[in-house]
MARVEX-350595 format. One record per residue (C-alpha): residue number from 1; residue in three letters; chain; x, y, z. Coordinates in nm, 2 decimals, padded with zeros to 4 digits. Layout:
<pts>
+-----+-----+----+--------+--------+--------+
:   i :  aa : ch :      X :      Y :      Z :
+-----+-----+----+--------+--------+--------+
: NUM : ALA :  A :      X :      Y :      Z :
...
+-----+-----+----+--------+--------+--------+
</pts>
This chain:
<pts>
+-----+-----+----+--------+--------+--------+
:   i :  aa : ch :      X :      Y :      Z :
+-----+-----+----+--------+--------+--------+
:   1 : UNK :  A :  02.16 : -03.07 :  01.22 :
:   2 : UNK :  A :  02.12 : -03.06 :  00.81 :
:   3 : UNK :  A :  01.85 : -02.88 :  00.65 :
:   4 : UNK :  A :  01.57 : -03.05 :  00.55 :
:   5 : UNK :  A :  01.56 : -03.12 :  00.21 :
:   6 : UNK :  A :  01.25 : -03.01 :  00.01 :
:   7 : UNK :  A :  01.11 : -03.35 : -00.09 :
:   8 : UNK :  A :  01.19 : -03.57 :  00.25 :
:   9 : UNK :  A :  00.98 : -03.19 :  00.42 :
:  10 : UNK :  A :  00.67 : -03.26 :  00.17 :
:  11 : UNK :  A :  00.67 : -03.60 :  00.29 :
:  12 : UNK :  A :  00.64 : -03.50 :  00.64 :
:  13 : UNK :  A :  00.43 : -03.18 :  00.62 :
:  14 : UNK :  A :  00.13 : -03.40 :  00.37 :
:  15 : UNK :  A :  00.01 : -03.60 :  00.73 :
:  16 : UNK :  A :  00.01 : -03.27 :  00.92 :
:  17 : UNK :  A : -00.20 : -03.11 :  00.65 :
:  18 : UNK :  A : -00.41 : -03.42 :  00.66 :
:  19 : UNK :  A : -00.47 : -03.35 :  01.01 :
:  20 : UNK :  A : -00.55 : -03.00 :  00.99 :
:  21 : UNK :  A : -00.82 : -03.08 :  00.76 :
:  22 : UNK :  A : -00.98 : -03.26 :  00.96 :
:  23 : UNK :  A : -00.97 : -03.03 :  01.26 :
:  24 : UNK :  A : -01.13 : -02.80 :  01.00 :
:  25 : UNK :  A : -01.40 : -03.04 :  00.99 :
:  26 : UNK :  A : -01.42 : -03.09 :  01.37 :
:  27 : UNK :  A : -01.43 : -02.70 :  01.43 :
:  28 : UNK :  A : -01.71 : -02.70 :  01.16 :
:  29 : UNK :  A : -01.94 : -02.99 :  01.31 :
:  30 : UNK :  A : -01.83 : -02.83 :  01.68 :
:  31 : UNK :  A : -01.83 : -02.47 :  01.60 :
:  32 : UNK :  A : -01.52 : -02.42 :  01.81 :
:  33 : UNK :  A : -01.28 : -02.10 :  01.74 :
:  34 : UNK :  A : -00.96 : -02.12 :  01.66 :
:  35 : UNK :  A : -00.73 : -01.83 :  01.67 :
:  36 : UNK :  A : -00.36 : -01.88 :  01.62 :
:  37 : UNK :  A : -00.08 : -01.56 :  01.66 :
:  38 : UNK :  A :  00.27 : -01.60 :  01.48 :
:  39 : UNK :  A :  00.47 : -01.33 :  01.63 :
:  40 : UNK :  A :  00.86 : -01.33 :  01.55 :
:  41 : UNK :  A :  01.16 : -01.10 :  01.42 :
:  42 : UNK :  A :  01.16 : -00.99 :  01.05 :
:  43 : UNK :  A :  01.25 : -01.28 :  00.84 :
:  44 : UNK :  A :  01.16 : -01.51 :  01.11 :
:  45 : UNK :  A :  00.95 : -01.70 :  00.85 :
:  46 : UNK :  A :  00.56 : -01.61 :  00.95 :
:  47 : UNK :  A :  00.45 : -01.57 :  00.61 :
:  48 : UNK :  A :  00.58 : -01.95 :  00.50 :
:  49 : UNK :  A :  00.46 : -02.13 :  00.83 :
:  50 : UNK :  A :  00.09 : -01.98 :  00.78 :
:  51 : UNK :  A :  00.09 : -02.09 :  00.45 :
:  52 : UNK :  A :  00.18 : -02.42 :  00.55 :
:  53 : UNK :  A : -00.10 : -02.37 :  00.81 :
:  54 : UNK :  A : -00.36 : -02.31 :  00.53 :
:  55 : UNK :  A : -00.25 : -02.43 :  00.19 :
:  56 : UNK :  A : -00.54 : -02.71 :  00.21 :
:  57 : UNK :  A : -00.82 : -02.51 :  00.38 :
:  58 : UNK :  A : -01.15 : -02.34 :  00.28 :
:  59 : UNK :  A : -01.02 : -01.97 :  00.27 :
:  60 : UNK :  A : -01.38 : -01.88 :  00.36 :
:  61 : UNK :  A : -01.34 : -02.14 :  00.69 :
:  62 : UNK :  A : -00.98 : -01.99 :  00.75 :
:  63 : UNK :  A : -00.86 : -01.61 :  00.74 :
:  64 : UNK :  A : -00.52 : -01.50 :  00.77 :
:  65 : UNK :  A : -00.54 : -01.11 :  00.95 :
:  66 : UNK :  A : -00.21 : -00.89 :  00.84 :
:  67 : UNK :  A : -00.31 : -00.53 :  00.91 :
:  68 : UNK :  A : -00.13 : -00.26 :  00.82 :
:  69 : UNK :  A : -00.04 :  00.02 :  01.04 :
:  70 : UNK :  A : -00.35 :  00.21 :  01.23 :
:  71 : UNK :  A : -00.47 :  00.51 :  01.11 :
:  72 : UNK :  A : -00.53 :  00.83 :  01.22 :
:  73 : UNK :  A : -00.89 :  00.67 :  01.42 :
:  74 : UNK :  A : -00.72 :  00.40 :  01.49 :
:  75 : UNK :  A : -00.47 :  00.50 :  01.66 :
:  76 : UNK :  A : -00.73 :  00.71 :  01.92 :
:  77 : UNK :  A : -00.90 :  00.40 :  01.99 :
:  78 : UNK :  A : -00.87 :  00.12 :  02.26 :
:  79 : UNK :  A : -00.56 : -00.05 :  02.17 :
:  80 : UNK :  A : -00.75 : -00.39 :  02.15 :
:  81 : UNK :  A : -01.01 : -00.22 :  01.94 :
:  82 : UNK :  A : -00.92 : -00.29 :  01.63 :
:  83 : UNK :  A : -00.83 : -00.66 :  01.68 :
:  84 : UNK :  A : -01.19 : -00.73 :  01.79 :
:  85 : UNK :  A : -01.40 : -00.75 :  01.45 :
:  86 : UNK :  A : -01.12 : -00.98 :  01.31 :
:  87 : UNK :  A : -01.15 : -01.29 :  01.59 :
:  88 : UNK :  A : -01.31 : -01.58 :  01.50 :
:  89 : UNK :  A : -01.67 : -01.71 :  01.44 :
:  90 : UNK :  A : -01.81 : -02.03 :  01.51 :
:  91 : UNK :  A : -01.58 : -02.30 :  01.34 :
:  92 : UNK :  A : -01.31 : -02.06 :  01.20 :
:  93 : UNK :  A : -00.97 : -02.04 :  01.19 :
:  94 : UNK :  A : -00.78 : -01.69 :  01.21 :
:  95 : UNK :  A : -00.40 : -01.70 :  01.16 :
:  96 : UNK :  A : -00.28 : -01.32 :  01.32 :
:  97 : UNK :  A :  00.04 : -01.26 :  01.10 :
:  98 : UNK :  A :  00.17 : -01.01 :  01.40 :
:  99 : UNK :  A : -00.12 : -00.92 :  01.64 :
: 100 : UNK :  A : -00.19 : -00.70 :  01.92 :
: 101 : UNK :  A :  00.17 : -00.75 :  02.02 :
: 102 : UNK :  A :  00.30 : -00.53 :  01.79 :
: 103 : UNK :  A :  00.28 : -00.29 :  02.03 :
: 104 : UNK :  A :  00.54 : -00.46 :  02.31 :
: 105 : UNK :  A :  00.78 : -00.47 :  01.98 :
: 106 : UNK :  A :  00.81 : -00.31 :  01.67 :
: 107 : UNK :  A :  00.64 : -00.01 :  01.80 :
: 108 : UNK :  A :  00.84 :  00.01 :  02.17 :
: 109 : UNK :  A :  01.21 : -00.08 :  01.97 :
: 110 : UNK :  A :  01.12 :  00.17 :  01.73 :
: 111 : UNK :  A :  00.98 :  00.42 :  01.95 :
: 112 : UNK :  A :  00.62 :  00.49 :  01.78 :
: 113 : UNK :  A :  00.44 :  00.44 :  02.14 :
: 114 : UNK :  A :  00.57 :  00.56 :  02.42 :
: 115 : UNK :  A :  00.67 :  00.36 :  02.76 :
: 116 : UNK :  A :  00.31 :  00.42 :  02.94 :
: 117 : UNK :  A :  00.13 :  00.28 :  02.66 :
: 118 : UNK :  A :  00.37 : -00.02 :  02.69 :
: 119 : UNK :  A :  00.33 : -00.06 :  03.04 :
: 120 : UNK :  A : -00.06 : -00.04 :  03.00 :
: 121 : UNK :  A : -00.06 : -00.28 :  02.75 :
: 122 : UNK :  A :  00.17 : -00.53 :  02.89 :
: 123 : UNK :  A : -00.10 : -00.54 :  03.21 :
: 124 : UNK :  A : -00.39 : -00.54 :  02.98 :
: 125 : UNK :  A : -00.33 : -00.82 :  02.73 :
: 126 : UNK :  A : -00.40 : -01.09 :  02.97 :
: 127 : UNK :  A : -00.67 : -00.99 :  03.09 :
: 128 : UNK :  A : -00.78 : -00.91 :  02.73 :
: 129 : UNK :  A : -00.66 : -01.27 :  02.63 :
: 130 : UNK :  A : -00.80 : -01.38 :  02.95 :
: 131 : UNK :  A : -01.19 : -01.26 :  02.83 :
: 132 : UNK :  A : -01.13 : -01.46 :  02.49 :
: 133 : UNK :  A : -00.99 : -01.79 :  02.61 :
: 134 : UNK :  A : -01.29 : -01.79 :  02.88 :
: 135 : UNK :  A : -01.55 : -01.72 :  02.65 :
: 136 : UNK :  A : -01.39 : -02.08 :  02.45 :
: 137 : UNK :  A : -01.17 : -01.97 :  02.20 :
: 138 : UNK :  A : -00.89 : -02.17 :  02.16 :
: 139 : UNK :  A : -00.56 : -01.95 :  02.18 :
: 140 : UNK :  A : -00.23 : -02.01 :  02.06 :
: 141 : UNK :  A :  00.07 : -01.77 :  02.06 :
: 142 : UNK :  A :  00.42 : -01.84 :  01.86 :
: 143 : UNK :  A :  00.71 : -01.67 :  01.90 :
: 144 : UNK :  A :  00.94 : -01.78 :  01.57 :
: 145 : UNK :  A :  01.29 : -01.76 :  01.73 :
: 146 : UNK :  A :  01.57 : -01.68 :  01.49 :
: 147 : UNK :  A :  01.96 : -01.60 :  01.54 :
: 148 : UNK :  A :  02.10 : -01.29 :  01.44 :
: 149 : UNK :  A :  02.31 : -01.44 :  01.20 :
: 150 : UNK :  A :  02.04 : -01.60 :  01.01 :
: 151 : UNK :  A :  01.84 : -01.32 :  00.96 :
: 152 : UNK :  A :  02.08 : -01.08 :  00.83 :
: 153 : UNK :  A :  02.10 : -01.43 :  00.52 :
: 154 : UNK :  A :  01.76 : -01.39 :  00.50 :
: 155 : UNK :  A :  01.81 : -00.96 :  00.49 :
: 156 : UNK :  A :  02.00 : -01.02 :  00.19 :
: 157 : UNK :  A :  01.86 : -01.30 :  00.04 :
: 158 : UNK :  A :  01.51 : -01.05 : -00.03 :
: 159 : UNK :  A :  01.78 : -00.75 : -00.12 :
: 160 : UNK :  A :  01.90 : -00.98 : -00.42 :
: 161 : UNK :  A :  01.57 : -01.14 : -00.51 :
: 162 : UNK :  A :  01.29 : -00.91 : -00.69 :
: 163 : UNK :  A :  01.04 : -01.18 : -00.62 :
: 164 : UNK :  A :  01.08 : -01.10 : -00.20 :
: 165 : UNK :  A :  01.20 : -00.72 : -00.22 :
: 166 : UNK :  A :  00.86 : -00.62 : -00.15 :
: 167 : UNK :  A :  00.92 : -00.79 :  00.24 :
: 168 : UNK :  A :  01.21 : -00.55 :  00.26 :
: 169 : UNK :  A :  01.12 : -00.17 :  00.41 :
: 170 : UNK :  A :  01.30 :  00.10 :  00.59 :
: 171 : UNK :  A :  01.16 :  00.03 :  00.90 :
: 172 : UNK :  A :  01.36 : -00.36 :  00.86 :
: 173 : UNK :  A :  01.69 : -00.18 :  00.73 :
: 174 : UNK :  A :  01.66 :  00.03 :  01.08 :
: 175 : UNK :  A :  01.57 : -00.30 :  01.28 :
: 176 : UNK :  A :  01.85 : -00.45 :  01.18 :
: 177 : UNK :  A :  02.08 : -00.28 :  01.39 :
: 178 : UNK :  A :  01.84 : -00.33 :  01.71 :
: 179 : UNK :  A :  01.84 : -00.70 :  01.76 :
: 180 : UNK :  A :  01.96 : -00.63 :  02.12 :
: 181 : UNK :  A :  01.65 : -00.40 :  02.20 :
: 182 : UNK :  A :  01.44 : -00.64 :  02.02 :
: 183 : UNK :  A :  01.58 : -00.95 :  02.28 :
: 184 : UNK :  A :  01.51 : -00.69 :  02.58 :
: 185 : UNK :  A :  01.16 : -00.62 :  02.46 :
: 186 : UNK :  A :  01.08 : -00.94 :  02.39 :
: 187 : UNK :  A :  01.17 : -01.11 :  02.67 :
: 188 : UNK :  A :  00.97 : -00.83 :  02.90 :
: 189 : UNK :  A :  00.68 : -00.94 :  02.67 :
: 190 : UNK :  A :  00.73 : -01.31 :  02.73 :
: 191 : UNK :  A :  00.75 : -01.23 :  03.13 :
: 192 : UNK :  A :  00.46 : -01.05 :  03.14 :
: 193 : UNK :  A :  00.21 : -01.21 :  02.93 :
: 194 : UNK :  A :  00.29 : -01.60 :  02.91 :
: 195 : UNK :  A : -00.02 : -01.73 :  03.11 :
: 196 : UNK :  A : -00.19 : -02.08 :  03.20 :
: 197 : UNK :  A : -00.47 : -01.92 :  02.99 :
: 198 : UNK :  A : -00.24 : -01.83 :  02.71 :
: 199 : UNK :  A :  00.09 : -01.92 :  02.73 :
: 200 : UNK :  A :  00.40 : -01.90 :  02.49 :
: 201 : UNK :  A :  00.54 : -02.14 :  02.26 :
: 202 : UNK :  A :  00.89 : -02.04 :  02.13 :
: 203 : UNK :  A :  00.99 : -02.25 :  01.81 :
: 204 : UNK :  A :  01.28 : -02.27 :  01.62 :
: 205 : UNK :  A :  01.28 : -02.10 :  01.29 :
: 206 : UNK :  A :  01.63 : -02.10 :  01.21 :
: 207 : UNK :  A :  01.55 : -02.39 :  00.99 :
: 208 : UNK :  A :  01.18 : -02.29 :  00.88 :
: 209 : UNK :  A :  01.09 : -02.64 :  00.74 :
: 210 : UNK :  A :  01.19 : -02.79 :  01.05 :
: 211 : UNK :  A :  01.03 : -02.50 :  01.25 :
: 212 : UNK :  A :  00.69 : -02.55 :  01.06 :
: 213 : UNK :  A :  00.64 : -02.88 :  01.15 :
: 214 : UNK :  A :  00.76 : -02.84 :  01.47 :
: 215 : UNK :  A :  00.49 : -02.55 :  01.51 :
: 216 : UNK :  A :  00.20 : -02.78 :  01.34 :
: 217 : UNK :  A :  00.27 : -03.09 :  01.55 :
: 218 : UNK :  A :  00.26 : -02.84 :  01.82 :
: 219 : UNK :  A : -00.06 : -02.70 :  01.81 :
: 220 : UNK :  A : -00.24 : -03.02 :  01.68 :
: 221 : UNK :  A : -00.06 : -03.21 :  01.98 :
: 222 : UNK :  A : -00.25 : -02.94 :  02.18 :
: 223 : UNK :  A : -00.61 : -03.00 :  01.99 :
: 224 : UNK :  A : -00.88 : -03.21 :  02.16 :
: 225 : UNK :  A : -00.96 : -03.52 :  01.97 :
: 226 : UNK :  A : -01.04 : -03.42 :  01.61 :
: 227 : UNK :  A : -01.16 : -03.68 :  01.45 :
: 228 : UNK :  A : -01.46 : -03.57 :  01.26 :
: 229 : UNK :  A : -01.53 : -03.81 :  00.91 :
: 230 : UNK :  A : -01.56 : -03.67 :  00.57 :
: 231 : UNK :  A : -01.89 : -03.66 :  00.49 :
: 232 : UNK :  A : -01.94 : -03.97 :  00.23 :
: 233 : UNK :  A : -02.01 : -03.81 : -00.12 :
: 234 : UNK :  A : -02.17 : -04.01 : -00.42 :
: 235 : UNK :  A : -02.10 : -03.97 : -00.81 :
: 236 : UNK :  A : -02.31 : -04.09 : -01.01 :
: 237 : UNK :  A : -02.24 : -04.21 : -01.34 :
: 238 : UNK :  A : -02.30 : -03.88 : -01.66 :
: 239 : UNK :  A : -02.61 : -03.95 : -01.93 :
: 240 : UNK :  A : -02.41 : -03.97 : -02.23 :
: 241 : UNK :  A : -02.13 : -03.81 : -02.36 :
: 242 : UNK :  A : -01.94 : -03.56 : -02.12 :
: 243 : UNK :  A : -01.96 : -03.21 : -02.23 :
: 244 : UNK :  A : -01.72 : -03.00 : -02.44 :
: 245 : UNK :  A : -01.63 : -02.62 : -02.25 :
: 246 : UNK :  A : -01.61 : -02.36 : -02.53 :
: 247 : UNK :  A : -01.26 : -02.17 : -02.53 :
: 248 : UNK :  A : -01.04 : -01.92 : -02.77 :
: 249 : UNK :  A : -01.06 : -01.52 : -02.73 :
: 250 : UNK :  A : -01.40 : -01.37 : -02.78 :
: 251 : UNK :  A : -01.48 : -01.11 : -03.04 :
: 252 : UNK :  A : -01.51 : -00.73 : -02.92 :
: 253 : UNK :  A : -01.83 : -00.59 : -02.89 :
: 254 : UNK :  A : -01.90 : -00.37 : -03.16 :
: 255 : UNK :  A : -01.96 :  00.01 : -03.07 :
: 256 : UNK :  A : -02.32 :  00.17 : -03.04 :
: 257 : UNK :  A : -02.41 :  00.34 : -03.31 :
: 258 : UNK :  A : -02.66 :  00.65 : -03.22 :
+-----+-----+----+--------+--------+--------+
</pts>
């Protein structure tokens, strides 16, 4: 199957975008949560498909939640702990970029948690996911699925380009030789925690336009009925002339003088 060409994928992605605002405006006259986790291999394409998510959306209405690693209180907390404070309040929309289930990959592959912490949390997180769903949040879980092939492209691709070599760390130059334990781990994930309450949704990512619309239609498909009109909005016609903004670079301030 070709690529998707930039301009036939803007065509397609504008109705979807359409759609999420006006879930946004359901979830607002509702006060329905929303929480949405994109979990995949590095390169996978989270960072693109969440800004598809909320290129059109009140930042203030939807969040995007990328922590960094926990510190040294962090990491002597509950697991879940830190998560918490960062779900969703009435009629917002939190996109996880990773999530809790960091800690059945990255960590377990790359051995910063040991295997009873992995075994504890694999049992926990539905019943932690469990706890949120039930008290009506509305939970969706990606996994971006991408060959081995295509992400050593992508590897290189932000290698040779100064604009993406910030994506790039040690810790991704190590992975790369652990896409094997990566499959294991993830697949122990997926066996343990895909649940009627919260289940799964693998998408393909090897083409991320494709993949992002495929993940959109996806979770709107999966959306009650949204449909929630725009409040109507009325615009008078100006007194006058319209106003003139003043530009140019201001003069410094000139120093006190005791």
């Amino acid at each position: 199957m070709s690529k998707l060409k930039r301009k036939h994928y803007e065509q397609l992605l504008e109705p979807l975008q359409e759609e999420l605002a006006a879930m946004a405006r359901w979830l607002q006259h509702t006060g329905k949560r929303v929480l949405v986790l994109f979990e995949g291999r590095d390169t996978a394409g989270k960072g693109g498909a969440i800004d598809a998510f909320r290129e059109h959306l009140n930042p203030r209405q939807c969040r995007v939640v990328a922590l960094p690693k926990p510190s040294e209180r962090e990491a002597t907390q509950w697991y879940f702990q830190r998560y918490v404070p960062h779900l969703p309040a009435a009629g917002e929309i939190v996109l996880f970029d990773r999530s809790w289930y960091n800690r059945a990959g990255v960590e377990k592959v790359m051995g910063f948690t040991s295997d009873a912490q992995v075994k504890t949390f694999l049992k926990e997180a539905p019943l932690f996911e469990k706890m949120l769903t039930d008290d009506g949040i509305l939970l969706f879980k990606y996994w971006l699925c991408c060959d081995q092939a295509q992400q050593e492209k992508r590897f290189a691709e932000r290698l040779q380009d100064p604009l993406k070599r910030w994506k790039l760390s040690s810790i991704d130059v190590d992975a790369r030789t652990k896409y094997g334990a990566y499959t294991r781990a993830r697949e122990a994930m997926l066996k343990a925690t895909h649940a009627a309450h919260a289940p799964w949704t693998l998408v393909d990512f090897n083409d991320q336009k494709r993949g992002r619309l495929t993940l959109l239609r996806d979770l709107l498909d999966r959306l009650p009925d949204t449909g929630v009109d725009a409040p109507a909005l009325e615009f008078p016609p100006l007194d006058g002339t319209p106003a003139k903004e003043r530009y140019g670079v201001l003069k410094p301030i000139p120093a006190f003088k005791a």
